[in-house]
N, C-alpha and C positions, 0 to 999 in steps of 0.2 A: 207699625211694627217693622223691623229691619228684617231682611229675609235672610241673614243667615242668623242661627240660633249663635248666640256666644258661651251658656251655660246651659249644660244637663242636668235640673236637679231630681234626681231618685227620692221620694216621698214627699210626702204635703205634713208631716206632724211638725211637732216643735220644732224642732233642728232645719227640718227641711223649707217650714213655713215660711221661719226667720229668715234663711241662707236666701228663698226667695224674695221673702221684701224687702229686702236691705239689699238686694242685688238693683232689683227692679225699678225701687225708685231712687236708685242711683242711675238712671238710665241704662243697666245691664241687659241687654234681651236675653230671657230665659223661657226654657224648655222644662215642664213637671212632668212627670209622670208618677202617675197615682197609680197603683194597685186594684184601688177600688172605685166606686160609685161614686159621682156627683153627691154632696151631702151638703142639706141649704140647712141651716140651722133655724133659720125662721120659720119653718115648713115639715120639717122633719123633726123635730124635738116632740114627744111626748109632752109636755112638764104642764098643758092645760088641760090635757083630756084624764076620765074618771076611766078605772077599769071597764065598766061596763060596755065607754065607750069606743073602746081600744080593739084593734085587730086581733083577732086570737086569745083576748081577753090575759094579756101579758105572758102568752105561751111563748115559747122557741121557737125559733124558724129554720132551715137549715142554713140562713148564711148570719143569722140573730139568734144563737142560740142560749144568750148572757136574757133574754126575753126581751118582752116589746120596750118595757121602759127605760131598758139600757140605751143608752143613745150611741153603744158603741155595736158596728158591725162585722160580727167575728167572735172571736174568744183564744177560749186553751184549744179545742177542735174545732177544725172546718173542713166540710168534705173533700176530697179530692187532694188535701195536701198535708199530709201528716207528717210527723218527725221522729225519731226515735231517743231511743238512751241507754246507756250502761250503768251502771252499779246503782247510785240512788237516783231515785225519778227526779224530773227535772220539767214542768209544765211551763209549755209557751205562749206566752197570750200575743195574738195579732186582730189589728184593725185593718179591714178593706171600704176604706173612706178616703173623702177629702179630709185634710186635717187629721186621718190617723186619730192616735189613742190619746189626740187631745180632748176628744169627745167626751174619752171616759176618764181622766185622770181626775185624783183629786181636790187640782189646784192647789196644793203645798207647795210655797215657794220659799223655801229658806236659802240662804244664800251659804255655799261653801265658806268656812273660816280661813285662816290665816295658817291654823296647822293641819287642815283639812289638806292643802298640798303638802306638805312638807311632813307625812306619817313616818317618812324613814331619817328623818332630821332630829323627831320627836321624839318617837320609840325604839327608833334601832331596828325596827319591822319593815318588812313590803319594799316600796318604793317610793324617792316622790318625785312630783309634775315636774313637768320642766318650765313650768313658768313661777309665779309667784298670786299670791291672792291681790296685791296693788298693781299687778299687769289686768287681771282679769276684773277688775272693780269698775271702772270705766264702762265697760261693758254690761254688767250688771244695771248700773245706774240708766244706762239707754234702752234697755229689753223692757227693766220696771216701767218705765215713762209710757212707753209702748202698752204694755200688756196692761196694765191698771192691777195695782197691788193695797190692798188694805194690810197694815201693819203697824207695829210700834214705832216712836221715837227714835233718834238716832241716839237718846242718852237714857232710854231703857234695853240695851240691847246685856244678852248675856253673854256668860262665857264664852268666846270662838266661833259666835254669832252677828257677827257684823253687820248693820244697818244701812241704805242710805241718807241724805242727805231730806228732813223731812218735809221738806216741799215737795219729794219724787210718790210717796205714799199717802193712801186715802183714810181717811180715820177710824179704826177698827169696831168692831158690836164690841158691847159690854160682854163680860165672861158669865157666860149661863146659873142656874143654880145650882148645878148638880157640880160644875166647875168651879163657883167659891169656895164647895166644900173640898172639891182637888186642891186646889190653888192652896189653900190653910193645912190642908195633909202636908203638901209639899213641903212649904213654909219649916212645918216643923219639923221634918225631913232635910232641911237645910239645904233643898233645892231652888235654886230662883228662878222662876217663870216670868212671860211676857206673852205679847200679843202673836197671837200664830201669824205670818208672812201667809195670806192666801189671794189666787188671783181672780179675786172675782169684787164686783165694784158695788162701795157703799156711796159712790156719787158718778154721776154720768162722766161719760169721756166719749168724745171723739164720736157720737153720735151712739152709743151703746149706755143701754139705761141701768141703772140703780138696780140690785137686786131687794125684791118685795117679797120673797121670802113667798115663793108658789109654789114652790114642790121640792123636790130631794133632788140637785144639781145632777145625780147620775141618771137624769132619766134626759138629759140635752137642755140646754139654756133657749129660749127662743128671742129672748130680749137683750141679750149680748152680753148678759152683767158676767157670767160667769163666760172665763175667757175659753176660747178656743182657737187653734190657728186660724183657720176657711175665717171668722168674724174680724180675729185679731191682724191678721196678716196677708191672708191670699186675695181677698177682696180688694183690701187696699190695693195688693202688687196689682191686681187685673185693672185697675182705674190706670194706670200709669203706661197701658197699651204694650206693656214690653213683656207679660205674661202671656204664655200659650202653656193652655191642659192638656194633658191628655191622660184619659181616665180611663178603668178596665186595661191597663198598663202593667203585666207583673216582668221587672225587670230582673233578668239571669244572668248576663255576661257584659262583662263591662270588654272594648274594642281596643284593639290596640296598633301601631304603626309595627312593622317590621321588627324594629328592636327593643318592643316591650317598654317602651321607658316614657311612651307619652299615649294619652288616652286618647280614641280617636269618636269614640261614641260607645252606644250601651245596644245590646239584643233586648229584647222583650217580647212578649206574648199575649197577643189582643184576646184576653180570656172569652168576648162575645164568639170573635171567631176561630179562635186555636191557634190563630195564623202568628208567625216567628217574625217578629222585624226589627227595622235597625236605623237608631236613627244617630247625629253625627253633632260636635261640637268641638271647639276651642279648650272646653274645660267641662271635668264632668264630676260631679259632687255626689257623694253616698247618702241618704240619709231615710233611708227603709224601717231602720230600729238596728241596734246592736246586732241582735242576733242574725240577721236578714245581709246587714253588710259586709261581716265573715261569711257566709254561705253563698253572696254572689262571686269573693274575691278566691274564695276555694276553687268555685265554680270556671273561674276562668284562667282555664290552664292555655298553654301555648308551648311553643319549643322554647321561648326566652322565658317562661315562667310555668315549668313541669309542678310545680308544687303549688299553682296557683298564685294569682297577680298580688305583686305589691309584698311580696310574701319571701324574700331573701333572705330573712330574718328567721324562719320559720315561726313566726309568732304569732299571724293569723288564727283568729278563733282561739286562741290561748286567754287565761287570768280572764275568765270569766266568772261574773257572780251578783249576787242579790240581794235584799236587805233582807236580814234576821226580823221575827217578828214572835212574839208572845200575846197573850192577854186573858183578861177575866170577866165573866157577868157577874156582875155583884149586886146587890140588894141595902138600899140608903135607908136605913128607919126614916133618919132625920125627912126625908123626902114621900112617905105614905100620905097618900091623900090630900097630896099638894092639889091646890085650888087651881083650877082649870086657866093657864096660860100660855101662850103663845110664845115660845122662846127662840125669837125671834129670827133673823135671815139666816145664814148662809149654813148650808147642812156641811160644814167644816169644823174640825175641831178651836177655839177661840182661844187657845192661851198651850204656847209651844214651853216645852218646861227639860232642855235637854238635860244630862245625866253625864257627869264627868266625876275620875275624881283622876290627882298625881301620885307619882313620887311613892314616900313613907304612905302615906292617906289609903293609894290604891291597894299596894299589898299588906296594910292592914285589914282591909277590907277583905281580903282575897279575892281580889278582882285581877286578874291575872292573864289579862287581854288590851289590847291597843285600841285603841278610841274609845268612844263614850256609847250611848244610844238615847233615845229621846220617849218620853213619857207624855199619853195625850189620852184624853178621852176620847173614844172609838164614837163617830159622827151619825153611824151606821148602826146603833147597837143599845137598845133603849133610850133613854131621857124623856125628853118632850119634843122633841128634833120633827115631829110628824107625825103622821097615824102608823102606828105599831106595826110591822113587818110578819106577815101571816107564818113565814119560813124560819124566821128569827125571834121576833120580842113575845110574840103571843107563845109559843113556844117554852121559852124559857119563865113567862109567866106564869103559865099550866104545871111547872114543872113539879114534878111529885104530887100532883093534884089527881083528885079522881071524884066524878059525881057531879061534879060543880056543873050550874042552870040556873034559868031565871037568874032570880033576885040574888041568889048569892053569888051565880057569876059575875053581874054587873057588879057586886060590893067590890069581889078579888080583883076584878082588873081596874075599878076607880084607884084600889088603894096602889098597885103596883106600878101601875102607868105613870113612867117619871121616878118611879126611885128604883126601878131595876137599868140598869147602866152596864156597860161594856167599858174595859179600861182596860188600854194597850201599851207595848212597848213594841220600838224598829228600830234596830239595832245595825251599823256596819258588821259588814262582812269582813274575815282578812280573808286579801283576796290570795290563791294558793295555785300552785300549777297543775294541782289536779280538777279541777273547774274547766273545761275546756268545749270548744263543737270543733268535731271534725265532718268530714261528708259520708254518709254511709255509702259503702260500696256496694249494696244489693236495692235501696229502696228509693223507688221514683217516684213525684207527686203526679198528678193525672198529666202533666205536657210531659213527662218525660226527663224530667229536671231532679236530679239528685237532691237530696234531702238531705239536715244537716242531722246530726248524731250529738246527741250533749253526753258529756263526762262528766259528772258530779261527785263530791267529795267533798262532806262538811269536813274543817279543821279541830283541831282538840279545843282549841282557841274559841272556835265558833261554838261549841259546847259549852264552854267554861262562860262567853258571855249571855250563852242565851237562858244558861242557870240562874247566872247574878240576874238579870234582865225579869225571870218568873219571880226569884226573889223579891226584886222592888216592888214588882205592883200585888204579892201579899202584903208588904208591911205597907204599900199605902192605905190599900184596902182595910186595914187596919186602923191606921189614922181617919182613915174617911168615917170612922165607926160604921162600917160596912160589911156584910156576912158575903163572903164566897157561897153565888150558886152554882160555878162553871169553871172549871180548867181544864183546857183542851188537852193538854198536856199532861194531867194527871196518871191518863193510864195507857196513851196511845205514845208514849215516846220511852225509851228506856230512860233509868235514872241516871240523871248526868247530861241527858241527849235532849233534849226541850228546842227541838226545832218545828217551823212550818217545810210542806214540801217546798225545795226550790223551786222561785219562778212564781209562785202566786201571789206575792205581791205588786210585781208588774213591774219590779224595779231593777231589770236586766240590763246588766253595763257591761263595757268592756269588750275582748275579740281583738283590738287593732288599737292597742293602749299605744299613745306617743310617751316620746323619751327624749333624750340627748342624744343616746346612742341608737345609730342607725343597727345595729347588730343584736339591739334587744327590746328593737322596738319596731312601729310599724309607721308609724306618721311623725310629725318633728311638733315646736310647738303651736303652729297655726293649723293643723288638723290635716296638713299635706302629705302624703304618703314617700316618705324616702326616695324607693323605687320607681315613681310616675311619677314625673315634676307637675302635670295636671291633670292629680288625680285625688280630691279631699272625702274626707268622711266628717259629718256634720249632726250624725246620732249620739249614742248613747258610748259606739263602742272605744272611742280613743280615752274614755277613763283610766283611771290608771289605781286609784285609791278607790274603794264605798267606805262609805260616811253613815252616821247614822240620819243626817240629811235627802232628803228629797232631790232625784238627781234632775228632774226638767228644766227650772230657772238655770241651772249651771251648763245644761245642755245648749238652749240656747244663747247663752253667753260667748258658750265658744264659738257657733254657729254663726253667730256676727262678727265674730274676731276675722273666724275662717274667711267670711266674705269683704270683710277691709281689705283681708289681706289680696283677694282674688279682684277686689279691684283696683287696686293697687298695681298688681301686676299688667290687670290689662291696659290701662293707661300709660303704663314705661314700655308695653308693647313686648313683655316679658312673655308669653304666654301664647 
């Protein structure tokens, strides 16, 4: 390894994972630093042991408070570092891992549409990217190769769904039972569906096996089928000798020369020991999580940058936001006392069925919001997906029951297990300028590090979709010849207001949206920040649209753009 570092990259998740092995085995020498623990996935995954045999018997830890068999470490609270908020609540999920909240995602990898950049082209709303969906395809097409994707056809793709090329994609599971009868609801709802885009593998790659269908992916993969960065990306980079860790890393100020305009390294704090340090590079890349990479760039004020770095625009931490979400437990006659089967691998949803309409169609409808939102069966939430959820399916089994024992327990849950189901809708956000973090002026996490403040404020818009949104999945509910046992939203949201709290779905974008313009934006189209010619952001936050698509595969798309473009530069000696 060369001794001086040439790239700084801030996180190990998607963005960061990618930015590093696409740097690394281009021969880049690069610098990580992790926030959190060392995390082997071979070793550390739950996904073979039985509760009994489990530490704490799937209790909470204080630094695993999501429990044992979440495989991710951290959550909405961790001690010592909290956040605040104003008007409506706003929950923050963070991982303190290798590979981040690759551990925990769901592996939904749909790929942005064609007007998925272009929402202010289409509807007259918001803004759009400053690239195009055929600049970003390319890169798509190398992440998939990489990450191992099962999916549809290139000539089953739907509406503003765009496929690759199908040699890049592995052959999908068959659509469940509970999901023929979605799939025939839909149908006659005039929706067309296709194979869910998920990253997790129905045939080996690259030395990571087949998933065989052993447990509920959220408890950690141990056999690689289901992707993570650390399996998918950091490993590799570490074979390639041009990777250096450093873990227990929580990075706060990014460094800068004299006149603010070039980065010179990052501070950080050895959370083992407290201690403040500081290390140096050529180029230094963001990729913490959205909300992490506003709250370091706030964080680092100076005389050239009194409002915090990269931030002339003042649009740091600005157009912030989340994906909308709804859903139902429902109850399948057709499905009572289905015969004891195994329905088969991956605990993802198998058939992605998005929700669009235009024009006359839309305001017929009175659907009277910009984009679409997408209709799936909840993976997590009855079928036969598993043994029943003590918190959740058993639960909602019991529900209005009383007395049941013996023999007539076992009757009620043979006939309900597998015909009670959960069925969701996620919906884009319009993203609005009251969504915002700023830094709170009174509260510090345990070093002494300001905390960031989130501003939330759902739109009338976000109201109005997430009504039409409850709407659909009664009338599927309906088609499925299915009795409503559960609407969350029935009595906890005003009439009109059918939202989840922001932030619990974990699909936090935006903070440092690029643009064209330097004046109302924060980075240009390769994720470069204006302001610092070497200084990129590689998360969540240079979004600029939500979609009612899955924003990870898009994240690291750009995170490989990012890093063409950084080495690129470093070979003309730009840099």
């Amino acid at each position: 390894m060369a001794d001086e570092t040439e790239v700084i990259v801030v996180g190990s998740g998607a963005g960061g994972g990618m930015m590093a092995h696409t740097l690394t085995t281009s021969g880049v020498n690069v610098l990580l630093l992790e926030a959190g623990r060392r995390y082997e996935p071979e070793s550390d995954a739950a996904m073979f042991q039985l509760p009994k045999e489990a530490p704490l018997r799937g209790e909470g830890t204080p630094d695993k408070n999501d429990g044992y068999f979440d495989a991710n470490i951290g959550g909405f609270e961790m001690p010592g570092q909290p956040y605040t908020y104003e008007n409506e609540q706003f929950r923050w999920w963070r991982s303190r891992q290798l590979g981040g909240r690759t551990h925990h995602f769901g592996r939904q990898t749909p790929r942005y549409g064609p007007e998925d950049f272009k929402v202010q082209t289409m509807t007259g709303r918001e803004v759009d990217w400053p690239f195009s969906y055929d600049d970003i395809e390319p890169f798509y097409d190398r992440v998939e190769t990489i990450m191992g994707i099962f999916g549809p056809n290139a000539d089953e793709a739907v509406y503003n769904s765009p496929l690759p090329p199908n040699h890049i994609r592995q052959k999908p599971p068959a659509p469940r039972a509970s999901e023929m009868i979605f799939q025939k609801a839909l149908k006659k709802m005039g929706i067309k569906t296709m194979a869910h885009p998920t990253a997790i593998l129905t045939s080996p790659l690259n030395g990571r096996q087949a998933c065989f269908y052993a447990t509920n992916c959220i408890r950690g993969c141990s056999i690689g089928a289901a992707f993570d960065s650390v399996t998918a990306y950091i490993k590799p980079a570490e074979q390639t000798g041009n990777l250096n860790i450093i873990t227990h890393a929580v990075a706060y100020e990014i460094l800068t020369d004299e006149s603010g305009e070039k980065a010179t390294g990052v501070r950080y704090i050895d959370t083992q020991s407290g201690e403040k340090k500081e290390v140096f590079a050529k180029v230094v890349v963001l990729a913490p999580g959205a909300m992490e990479s506003s709250r370091i760039l706030l964080n680092s004020k100076s005389a050239s940058a009194p409002n915090g770095l990269a931030n002339s625009s003042g649009m740091v931490g600005k157009y912030i936001s989340d994906t909308l979400f709804t859903s139902l437990w429902i109850h399948i006659p057709e499905l009572d006392y289905a015969p004891a089967h195994n329905e088969d691998g991956v605990s993802q949803p198998h058939v992605y069925a998005p929700w669009w309409l235009h024009g006359d169609a839309k305001e017929k409808d009175g659907a009277d919001f910009s984009s679409g939102y997408k209709i799936e069966v909840d993976p997590y939430r009855g079928g036969r997906f598993g043994p029943p959820s003590p918190n959740a399916t058993f639960r909602i089994m019991l529900h209005g029951q009383k007395g049941l024992y013996g023999k007539k327990l076992k009757d009620h849950m043979r006939r309900y297990y597998g015909s009670l189901l959960g069925i969701r809708t996620l919906g884009g956000m319009s993203v609005n300028e009251n969504c915002y973090l700023s830094i709170d002026p009174d509260v510090k996490d345990k070093w002494g590090v300001p905390v960031p403040r989130f501003h939330w404020q759902w739109s009338d818009e976000d109201y109005r979709r997430g009504e039409h949104m409850n709407k659909t999945l009664h009338e599927l509910a309906k088609n499925m010849g299915a009795n409503v046992i559960f609407d969350a939203f029935d009595k906890s949201r005003e009439a009109g207001k059918i939202m989840e709290i922001a932030g619990e779905v974990n699909h936090e974008i935006g903070g440092c949206r690029m643009g064209d313009d330097p004046t109302t934006s924060v980075l240009n189209e390769f994720s470069q920040t204006w302001d610092v010619d070497n200084l990129y952001i590689a998360d969540g936050a240079p979004f600029v649209t939500h979609v009612e698509k899955n924003p990870t595969l898009t994240i690291m798309a750009m995170s490989m753009r990012a890093a063409d473009n950084i080495i690129e530069r470093l070979k003309g000696n730009d840099l």
